[in-house]
C-alpha positions as CSV (number, residue, x, y, z in Angstrom):
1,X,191.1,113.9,-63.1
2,X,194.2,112.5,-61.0
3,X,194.2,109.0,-59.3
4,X,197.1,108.5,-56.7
5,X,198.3,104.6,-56.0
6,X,200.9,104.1,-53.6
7,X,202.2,100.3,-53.7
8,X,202.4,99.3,-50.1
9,X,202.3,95.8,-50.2
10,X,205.2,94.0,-49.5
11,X,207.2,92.7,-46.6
12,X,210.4,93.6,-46.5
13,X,212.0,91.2,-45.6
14,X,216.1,92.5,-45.9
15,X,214.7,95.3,-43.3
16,X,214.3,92.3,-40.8
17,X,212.0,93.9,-38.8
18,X,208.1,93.0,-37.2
19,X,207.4,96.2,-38.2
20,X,206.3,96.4,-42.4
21,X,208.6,98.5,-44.2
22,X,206.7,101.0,-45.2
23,X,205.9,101.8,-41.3
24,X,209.3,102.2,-40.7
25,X,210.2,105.8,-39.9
26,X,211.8,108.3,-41.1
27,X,212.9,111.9,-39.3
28,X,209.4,112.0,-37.3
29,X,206.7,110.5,-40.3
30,X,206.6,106.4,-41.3
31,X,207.8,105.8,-45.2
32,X,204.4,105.7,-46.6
33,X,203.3,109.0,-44.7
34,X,205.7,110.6,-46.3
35,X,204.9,109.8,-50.1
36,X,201.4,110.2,-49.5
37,X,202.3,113.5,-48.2
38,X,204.8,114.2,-51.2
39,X,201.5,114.2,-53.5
40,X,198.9,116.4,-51.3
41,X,199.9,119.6,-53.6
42,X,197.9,117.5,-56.9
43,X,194.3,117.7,-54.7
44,X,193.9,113.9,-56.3
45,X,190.4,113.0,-56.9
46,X,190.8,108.8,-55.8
47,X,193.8,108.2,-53.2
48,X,193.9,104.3,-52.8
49,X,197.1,102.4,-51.1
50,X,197.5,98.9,-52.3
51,X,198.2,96.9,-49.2
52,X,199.1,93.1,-48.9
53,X,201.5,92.1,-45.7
54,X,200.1,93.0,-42.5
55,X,197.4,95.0,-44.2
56,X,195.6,95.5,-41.1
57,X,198.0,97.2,-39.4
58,X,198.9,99.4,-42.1
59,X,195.1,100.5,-42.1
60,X,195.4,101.0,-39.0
61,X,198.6,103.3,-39.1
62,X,196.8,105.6,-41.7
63,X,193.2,105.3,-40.6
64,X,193.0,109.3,-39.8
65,X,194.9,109.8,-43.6
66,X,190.7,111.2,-45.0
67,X,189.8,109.5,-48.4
68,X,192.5,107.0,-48.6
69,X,191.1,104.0,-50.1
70,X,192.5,100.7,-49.2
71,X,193.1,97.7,-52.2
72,X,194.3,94.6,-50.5
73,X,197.2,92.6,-52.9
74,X,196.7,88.9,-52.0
75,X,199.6,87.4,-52.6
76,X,201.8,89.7,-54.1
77,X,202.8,88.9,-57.0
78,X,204.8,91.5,-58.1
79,X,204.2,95.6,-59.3
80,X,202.2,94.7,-62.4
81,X,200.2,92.7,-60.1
82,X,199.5,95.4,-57.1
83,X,198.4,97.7,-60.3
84,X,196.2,95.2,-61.7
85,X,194.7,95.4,-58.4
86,X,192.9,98.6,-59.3
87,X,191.0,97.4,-62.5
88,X,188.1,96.9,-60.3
89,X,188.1,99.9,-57.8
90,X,189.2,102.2,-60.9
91,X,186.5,100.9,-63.6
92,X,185.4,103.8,-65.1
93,X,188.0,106.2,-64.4
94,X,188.9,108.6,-66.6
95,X,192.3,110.5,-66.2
96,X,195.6,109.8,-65.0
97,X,196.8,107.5,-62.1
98,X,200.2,108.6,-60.6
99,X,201.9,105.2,-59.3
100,X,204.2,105.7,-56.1
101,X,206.6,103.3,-54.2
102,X,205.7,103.0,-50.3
103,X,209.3,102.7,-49.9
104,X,210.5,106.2,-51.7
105,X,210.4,108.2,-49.2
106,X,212.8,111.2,-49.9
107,X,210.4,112.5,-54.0
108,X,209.6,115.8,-53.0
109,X,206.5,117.4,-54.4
110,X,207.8,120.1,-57.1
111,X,209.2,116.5,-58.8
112,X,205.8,114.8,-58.4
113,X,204.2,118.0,-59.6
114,X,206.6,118.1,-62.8
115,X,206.1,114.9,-63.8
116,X,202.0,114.9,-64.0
117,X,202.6,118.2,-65.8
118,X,205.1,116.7,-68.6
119,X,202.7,113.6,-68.7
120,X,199.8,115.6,-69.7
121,X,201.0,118.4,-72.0
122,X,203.2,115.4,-73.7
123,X,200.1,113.7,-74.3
124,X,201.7,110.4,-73.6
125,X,200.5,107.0,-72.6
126,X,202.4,107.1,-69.9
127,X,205.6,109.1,-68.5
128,X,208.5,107.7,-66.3
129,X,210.9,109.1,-63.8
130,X,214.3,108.8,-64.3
131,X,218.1,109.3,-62.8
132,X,221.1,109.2,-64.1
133,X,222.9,107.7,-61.7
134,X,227.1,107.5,-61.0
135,X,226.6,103.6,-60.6
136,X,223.3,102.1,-61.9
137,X,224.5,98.9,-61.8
138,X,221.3,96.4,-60.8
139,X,219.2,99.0,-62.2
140,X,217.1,99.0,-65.6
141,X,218.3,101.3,-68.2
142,X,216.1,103.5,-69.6
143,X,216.8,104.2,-73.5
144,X,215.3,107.7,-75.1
145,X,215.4,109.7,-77.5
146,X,216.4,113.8,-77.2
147,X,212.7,115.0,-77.2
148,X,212.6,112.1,-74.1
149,X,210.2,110.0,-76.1
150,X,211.0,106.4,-74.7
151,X,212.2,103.4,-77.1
152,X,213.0,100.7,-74.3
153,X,213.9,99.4,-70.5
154,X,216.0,96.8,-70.6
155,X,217.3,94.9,-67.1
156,X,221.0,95.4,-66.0
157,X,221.7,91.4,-66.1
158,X,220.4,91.9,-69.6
159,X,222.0,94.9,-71.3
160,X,225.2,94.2,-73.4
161,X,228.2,96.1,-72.2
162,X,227.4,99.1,-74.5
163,X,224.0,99.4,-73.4
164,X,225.5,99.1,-69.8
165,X,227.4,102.4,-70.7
166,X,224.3,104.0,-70.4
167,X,223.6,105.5,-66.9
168,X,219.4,106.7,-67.2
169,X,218.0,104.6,-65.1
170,X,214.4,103.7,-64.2
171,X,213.0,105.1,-61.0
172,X,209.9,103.0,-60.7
173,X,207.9,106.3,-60.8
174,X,205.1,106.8,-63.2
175,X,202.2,108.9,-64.6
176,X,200.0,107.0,-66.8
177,X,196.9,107.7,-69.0
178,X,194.4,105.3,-66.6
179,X,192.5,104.1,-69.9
180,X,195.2,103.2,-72.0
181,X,197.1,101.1,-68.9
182,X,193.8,99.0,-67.9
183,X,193.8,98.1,-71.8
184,X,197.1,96.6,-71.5
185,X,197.6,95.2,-67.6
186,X,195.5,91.7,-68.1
187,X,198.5,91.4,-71.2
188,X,201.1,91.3,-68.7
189,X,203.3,88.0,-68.2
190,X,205.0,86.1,-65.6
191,X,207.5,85.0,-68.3
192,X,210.9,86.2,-66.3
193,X,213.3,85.3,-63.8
194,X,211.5,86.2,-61.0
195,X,208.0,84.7,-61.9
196,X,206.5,87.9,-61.2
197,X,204.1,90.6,-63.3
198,X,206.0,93.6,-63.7
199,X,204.8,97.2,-63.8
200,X,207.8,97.9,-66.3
201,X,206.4,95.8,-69.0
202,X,203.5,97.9,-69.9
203,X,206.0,101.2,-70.9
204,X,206.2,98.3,-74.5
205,X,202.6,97.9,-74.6
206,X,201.9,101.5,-74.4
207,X,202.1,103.4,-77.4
208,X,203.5,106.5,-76.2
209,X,206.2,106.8,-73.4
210,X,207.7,109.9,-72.5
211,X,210.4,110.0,-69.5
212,X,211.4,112.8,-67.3
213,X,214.6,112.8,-65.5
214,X,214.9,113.7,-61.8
215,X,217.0,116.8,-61.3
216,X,218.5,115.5,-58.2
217,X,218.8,111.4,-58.0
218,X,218.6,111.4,-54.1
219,X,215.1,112.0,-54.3
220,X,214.6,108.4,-55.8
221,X,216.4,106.5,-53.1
222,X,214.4,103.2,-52.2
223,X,214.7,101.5,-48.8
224,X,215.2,98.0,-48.7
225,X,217.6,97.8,-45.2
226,X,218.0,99.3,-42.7
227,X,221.4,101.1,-44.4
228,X,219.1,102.4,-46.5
229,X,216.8,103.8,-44.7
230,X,219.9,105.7,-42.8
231,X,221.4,106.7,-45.6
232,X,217.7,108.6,-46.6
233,X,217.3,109.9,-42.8
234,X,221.0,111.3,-43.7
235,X,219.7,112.6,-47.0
236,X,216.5,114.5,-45.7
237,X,218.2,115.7,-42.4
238,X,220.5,117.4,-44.7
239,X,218.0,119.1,-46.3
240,X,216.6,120.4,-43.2
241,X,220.1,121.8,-41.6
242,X,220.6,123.3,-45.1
243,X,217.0,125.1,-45.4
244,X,217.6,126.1,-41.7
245,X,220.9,127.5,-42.1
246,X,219.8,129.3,-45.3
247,X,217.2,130.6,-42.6
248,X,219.7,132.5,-40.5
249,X,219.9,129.1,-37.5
250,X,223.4,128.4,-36.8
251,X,225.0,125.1,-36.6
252,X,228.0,124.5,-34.6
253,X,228.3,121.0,-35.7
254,X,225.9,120.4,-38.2
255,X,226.0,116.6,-38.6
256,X,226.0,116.1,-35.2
257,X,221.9,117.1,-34.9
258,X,218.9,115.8,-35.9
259,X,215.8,117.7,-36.8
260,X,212.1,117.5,-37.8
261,X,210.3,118.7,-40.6
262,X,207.4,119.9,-38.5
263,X,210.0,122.1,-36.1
264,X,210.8,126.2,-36.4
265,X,213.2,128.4,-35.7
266,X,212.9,132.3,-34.8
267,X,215.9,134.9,-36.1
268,X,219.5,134.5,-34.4
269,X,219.1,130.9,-32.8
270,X,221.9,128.9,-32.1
271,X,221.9,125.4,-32.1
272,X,225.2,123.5,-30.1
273,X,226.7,119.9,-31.0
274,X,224.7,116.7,-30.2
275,X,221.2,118.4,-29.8
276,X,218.0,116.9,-31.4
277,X,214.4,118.1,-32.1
278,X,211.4,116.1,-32.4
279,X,207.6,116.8,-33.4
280,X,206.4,120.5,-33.8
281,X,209.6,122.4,-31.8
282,X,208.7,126.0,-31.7
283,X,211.7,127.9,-31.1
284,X,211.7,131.5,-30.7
285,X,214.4,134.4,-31.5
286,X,218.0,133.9,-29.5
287,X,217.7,130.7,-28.1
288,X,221.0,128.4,-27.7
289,X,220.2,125.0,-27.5
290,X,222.7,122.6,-26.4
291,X,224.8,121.1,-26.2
292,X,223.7,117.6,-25.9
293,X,219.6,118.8,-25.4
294,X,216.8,116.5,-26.7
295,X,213.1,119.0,-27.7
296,X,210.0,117.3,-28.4
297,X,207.2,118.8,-29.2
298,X,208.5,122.2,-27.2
299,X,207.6,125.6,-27.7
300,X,210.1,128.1,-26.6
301,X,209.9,131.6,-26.0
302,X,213.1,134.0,-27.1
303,X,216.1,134.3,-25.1
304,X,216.1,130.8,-24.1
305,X,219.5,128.2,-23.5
306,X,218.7,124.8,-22.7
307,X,221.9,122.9,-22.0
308,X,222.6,119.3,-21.5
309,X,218.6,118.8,-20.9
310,X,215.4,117.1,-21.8
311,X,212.0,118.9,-22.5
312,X,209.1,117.4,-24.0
313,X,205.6,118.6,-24.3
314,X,206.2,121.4,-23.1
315,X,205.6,125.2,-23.0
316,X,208.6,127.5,-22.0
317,X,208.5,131.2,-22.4
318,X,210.9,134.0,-22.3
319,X,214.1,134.7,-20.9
320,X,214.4,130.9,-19.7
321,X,217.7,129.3,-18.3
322,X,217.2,125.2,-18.2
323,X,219.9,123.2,-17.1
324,X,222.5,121.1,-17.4
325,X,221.1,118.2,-17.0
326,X,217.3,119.2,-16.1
327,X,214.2,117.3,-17.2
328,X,211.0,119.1,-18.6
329,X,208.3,116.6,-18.6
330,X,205.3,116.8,-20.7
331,X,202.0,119.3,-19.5
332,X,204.5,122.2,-17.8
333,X,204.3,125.6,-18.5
334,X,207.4,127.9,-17.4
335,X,206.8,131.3,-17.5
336,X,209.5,134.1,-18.5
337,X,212.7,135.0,-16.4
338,X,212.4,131.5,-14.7
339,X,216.2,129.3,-13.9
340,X,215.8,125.4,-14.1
341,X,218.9,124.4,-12.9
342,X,221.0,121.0,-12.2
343,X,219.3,118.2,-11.9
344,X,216.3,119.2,-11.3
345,X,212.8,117.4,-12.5
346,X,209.0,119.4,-13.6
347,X,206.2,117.3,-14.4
348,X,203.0,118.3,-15.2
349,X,203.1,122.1,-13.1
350,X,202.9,125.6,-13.9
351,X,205.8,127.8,-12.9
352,X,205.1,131.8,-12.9
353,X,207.6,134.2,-13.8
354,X,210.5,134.7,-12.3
355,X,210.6,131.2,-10.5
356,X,213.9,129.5,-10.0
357,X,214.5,125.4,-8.8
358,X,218.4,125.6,-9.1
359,X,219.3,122.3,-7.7
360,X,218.5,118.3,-7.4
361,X,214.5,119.2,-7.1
362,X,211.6,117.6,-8.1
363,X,208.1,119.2,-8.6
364,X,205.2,117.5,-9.8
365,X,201.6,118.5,-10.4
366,X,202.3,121.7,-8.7
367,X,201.4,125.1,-9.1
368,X,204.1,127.9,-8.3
369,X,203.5,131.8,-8.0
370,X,206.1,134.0,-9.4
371,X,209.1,134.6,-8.1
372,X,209.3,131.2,-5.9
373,X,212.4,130.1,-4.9
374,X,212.9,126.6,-4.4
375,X,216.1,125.0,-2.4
376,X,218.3,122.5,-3.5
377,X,216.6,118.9,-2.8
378,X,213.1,120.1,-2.7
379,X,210.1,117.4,-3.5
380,X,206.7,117.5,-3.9
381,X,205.5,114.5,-2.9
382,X,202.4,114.4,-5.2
383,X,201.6,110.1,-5.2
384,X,199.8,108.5,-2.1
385,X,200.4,105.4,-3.9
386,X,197.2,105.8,-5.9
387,X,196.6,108.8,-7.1
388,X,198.3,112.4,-7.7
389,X,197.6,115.2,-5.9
390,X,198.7,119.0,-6.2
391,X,200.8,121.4,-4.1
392,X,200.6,125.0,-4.8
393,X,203.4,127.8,-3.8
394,X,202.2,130.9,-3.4
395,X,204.1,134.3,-5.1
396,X,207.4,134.6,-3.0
397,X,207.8,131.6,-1.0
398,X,210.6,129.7,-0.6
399,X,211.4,126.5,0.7
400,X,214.6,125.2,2.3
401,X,217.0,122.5,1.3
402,X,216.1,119.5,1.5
403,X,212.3,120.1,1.8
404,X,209.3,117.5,1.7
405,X,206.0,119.0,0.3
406,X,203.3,116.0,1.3
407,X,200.5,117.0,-1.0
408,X,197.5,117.9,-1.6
409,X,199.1,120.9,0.1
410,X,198.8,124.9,0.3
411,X,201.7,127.1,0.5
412,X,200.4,130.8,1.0
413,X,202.2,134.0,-0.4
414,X,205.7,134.8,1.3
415,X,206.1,131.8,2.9
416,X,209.3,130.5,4.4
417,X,209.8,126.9,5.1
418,X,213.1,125.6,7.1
419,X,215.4,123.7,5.9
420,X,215.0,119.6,6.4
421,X,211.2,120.1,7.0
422,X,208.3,117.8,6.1
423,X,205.2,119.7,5.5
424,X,201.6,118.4,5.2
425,X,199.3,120.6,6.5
426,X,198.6,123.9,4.5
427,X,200.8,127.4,5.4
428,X,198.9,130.5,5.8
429,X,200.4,134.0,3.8
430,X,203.8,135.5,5.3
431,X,204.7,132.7,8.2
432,X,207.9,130.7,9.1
433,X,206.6,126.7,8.6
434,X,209.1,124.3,10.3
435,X,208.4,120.9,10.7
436,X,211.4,118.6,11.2
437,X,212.1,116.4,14.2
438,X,214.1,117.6,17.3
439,X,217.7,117.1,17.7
440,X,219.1,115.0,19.4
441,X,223.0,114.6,20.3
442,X,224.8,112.0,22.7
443,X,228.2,113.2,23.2
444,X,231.4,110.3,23.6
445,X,229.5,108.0,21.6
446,X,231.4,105.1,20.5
447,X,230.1,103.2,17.4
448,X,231.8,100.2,18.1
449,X,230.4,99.7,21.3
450,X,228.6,96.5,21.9
């Protein structure tokens, strides 16, 4: 049996934020989301997340997260402390409790799923994750022997300079036998610098420690500030760019982009300079995206360039030209073949295919029949001042620059509609509608003219 504890606990305080650190985010998911995610492969019997400052909103942050037991650290005194935390909820237990930082966000799973495996066909009382790292100064050293068997940790401030030499460093990451820990956690001692009951200290009670040494020492990043945690977003967008481009997506700029892990990409796309995805992008075969686009949560079709524009929550299908500078808002469906041109705003309407709002337009909870064509400054005036209302274009209409749609309103099938008109009563199948106030001219007018 597997037991999962992920210490969640404390402040941080050098991230100076309202917000607790381990509900900061990261590419799309909050810190802790993602190492709770990092273990889902194990299937862990008992998932608990040791909680202390501003517990209740963390709860509330993960409330959906099924089975995660919450274990409440007050005051936090330190690792050995949050652990000792689970002498209570864990009487009984029998197995192994894997012990995760909130704030070590970047551990991907085959590394987790490595390191139970070690820990259990070494037999050990408890196995470690380590990094050798290019400068581990501040860090523990970790000293082993060639079969990894464990002799000490000593603190940086407390090595000599030979033992300093030595770059295997602790990651804070463990698998111990559950049993053998609760033996030795009431032994721990605040006798240290800091006052504080350290997780590290039982590795010399134990009996047995093995350590395992992270293949790549990225994936044991902590967050502390907020350089940190933008050195990790760097870390795991490269990973993404990397598995896309290994994918067949093209880059042009790579670091100039921003992805998310739930997004994906079809064959041949193409993705410009400056252009960022968020939430579950579906993207379909020979789009070109960008330059300078934002997509969240946006499924496009194939054949499909969104330039210099915004679309969110939104469905687009094939054949699609958006922009520059055009605004999909969330709820609108644009069917295939359609041309969303400069400036132009959608909100919460259905376009059909074949549909084209080329200029300076805005249409909003609307519902247009293929192959409308809609002039440059068109609006659908869908707000009485209290509530929204919808217009409807039939198939082959089109409306004149400059036109005011005064919904609720219906436009029939191969409508015309004059240029400058206001129209608020409905517009049967195949008529002219003008409705626009007469003109009037006085000639030798003089402005000045008191």
């Amino acid at each position: 049996m597997l037991a999962v504890a992920v210490l969640a606990a404390g402040k941080g305080t050098r991230m100076k934020s309202a917000l607790p650190k381990v509900l900061q985010p990261l590419a799309g998911a909050t810190l802790v989301e993602r190492v709770l995610a990092s273990a889902r492969n194990l299937t862990p019997e008992r998932r608990l997340l040791i909680v202390g400052h501003q517990a209740e909103r963390v709860e509330a942050q993960l409330s959906s997260n099924g089975g995660l037991e919450f274990v409440l650290q007050q005051p936090q005194n330190g690792t050995g402390h949050a652990v000792q935390q689970l002498l209570a909820p864990l009487q009984g237990f029998q197995g192994e409790l894997l012990v995760l930082n909130g704030d070590v966000p970047l551990l991907r799973a085959e590394t987790i799923d490595a390191l139970v495996s070690t820990h259990r066909s070494s037999k050990a009382d408890v196995t470690l994750l380590t990094a050798r790292l290019d400068d581990p100064t501040g860090y523990g050293r970790v000293f082993a022997d060639a079969k990894g068997r464990v002799s000490g940790i000593i603190e940086h401030r407390d090595c000599s300079d030979e033992q300093r030499a030595n770059n295997l460093t602790n990651a804070g990451i463990y698998c111990f036998n559950w049993e053998k820990l609760a033996e030795v956690l009431p032994k721990l001692s605040t006798d240290n610098d800091q006052g504080e009951l350290y997780l590290t200290d039982t590795v010399q009670l134990l009996d047995v420690a093995m350590q395992m040494e992270v293949s790549d020492p990225d994936e044991v990043n902590g967050i502390n500030n907020r350089r940190q945690l933008a050195q990790c977003e760097g870390v795991l967008q490269q990973r993404l760019r990397d598995h896309w481009m290994d994918e067949g997506v093209t880059f042009v700029d790579p670091a100039s982009c921003t992805l998310s892990e739930d997004c994906s990409f079809g064959c041949d796309v193409v993705i410009e300079p400056q252009t960022h995805l968020r939430g579950a992008c579906r993207i379909g075969d020979n789009c070109r995206l960008g330059p300078g686009s934002l997509l969240d949560n946006a499924e496009l079709g194939c054949d499909v360039s969104v330039v210099h524009s915004v679309v969110r929550d939104a469905l687009v299908g094939s054949d699609v030209a958006i922009g520059p500078f055009a605004h999909i808002r969330p709820a609108t469906i644009v069917g295939d073949s359609c041309k969303i041109g400069n400036f132009v705003e959608i909100k919460k309407s259905v376009l059909a295919a074949g549909t084209k709002v080329n200029h300076l337009s805005y249409i909003g909870d609307a519902e247009l029949g293929a192959n409308v064509n809609v002039g440059a400054g068109t609006i659908t005036a869908n707000f009485d001042g209290k509530n929204k209302h919808l217009t409807v274009i039939g198939e082959g209409s089109k409306t004149g620059a400059n036109s005011v749609l005064v919904a609720p309103v219906v436009i029939g099938k191969n409508v015309t509609i004059g240029a400058g008109s206001t129209i608020t009563k409905a517009v049967p199948d195949g008529s002219l509608a003008i409705g626009r106030a007469k003109q009037l001219t006085k000639e030798g007018w003089d402005r000045n003219a008191k």
